[in-house]
C-alpha positions, 0 to 999 in steps of 0.5 A: 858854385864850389870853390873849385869852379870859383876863381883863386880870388873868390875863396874863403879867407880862411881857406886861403890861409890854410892853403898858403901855410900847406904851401910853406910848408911844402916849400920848406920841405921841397928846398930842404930835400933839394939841399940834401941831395944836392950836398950829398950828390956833390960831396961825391965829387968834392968830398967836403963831409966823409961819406956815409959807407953805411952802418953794417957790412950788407951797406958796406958790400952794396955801396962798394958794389955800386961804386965798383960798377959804376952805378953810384956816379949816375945815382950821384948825377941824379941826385944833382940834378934832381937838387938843383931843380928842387932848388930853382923851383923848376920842373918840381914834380918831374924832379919830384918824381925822378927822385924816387928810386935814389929815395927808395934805395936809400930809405931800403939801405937805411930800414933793412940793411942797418940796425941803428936808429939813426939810419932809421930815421933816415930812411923814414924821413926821406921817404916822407920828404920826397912824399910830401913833394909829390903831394904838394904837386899832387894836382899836376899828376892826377891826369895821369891816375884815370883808370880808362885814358882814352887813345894815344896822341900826339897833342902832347908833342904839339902842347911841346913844339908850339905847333896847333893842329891848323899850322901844319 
């Protein structure tokens, strides 16, 4: 039997304690991210740090783009929503997932628009942490990496509504 037909209970001590610290680590990881883009999210509103205008005119020009179009509130709700939920623990890989294009965005502004380490690093690290999310969740989206996934149907819907086949 492997241990991925075995119950929880039924694997090697030393397993369970590796698997427990990489789960730690993922929380830690998780509600750090969450807070970040809750702070950042919110301080457009509330405005309780200065906000970052970027560090050279083509950061400078993009985020003045994105406010004057309008842009920046939704990537700001996104953001909160996105925080939030990190933070309660719910819906996680959703979460997870809807945050990689802000991620994406900010980790571009922050490696190819600006010269300074500091942005540098920011870009690295953001992208590292939304990573290592998905990854600590990374069972719940294999489903979705299978080259050959079969017809459409609406089990799914049923799984959503409560509904079975034999209620209808």
């Amino acid at each position: 039997m492997t241990d991925m037909t075995m119950g929880a209970g039924a694997r090697q001590p030393g397993a369970r304690r590796e698997g427990r610290a990489f789960t730690i680590f993922i929380y830690a990881v998780q509600f750090f991210f969450g807070g970040w883009f809750l702070a950042h999210g919110a301080n457009h509103w509330l405005e309780f740090f200065p906000r970052p205008s970027g560090s050279s005119s083509t950061s400078h020009e993009l985020i003045a783009a994105l406010n004057h179009s309008g842009l920046f509130v939704m990537v700001k709700a996104l953001e909160i929503v996105t925080g939030v939920l990190l933070l309660a623990n719910r819906f996680v890989p959703l979460a997870a997932v809807a945050a990689f294009p802000v991620t994406l965005s900010i980790a571009h502004l922050n490696l190819v628009a600006n010269d300074d380490a500091m942005s540098h690093a920011v870009g690295v690290i953001i992208i590292l942490l939304n990573g290592l999310i998905a990854l600590g969740h990374l069972d719940k989206f294999l489903p979705m990496l299978v080259m050959n996934n079969g017809d459409p149907t609406d089990r799914g819907l049923r799984q959503l509504f409560g509904r079975r086949r034999d209620e209808r």
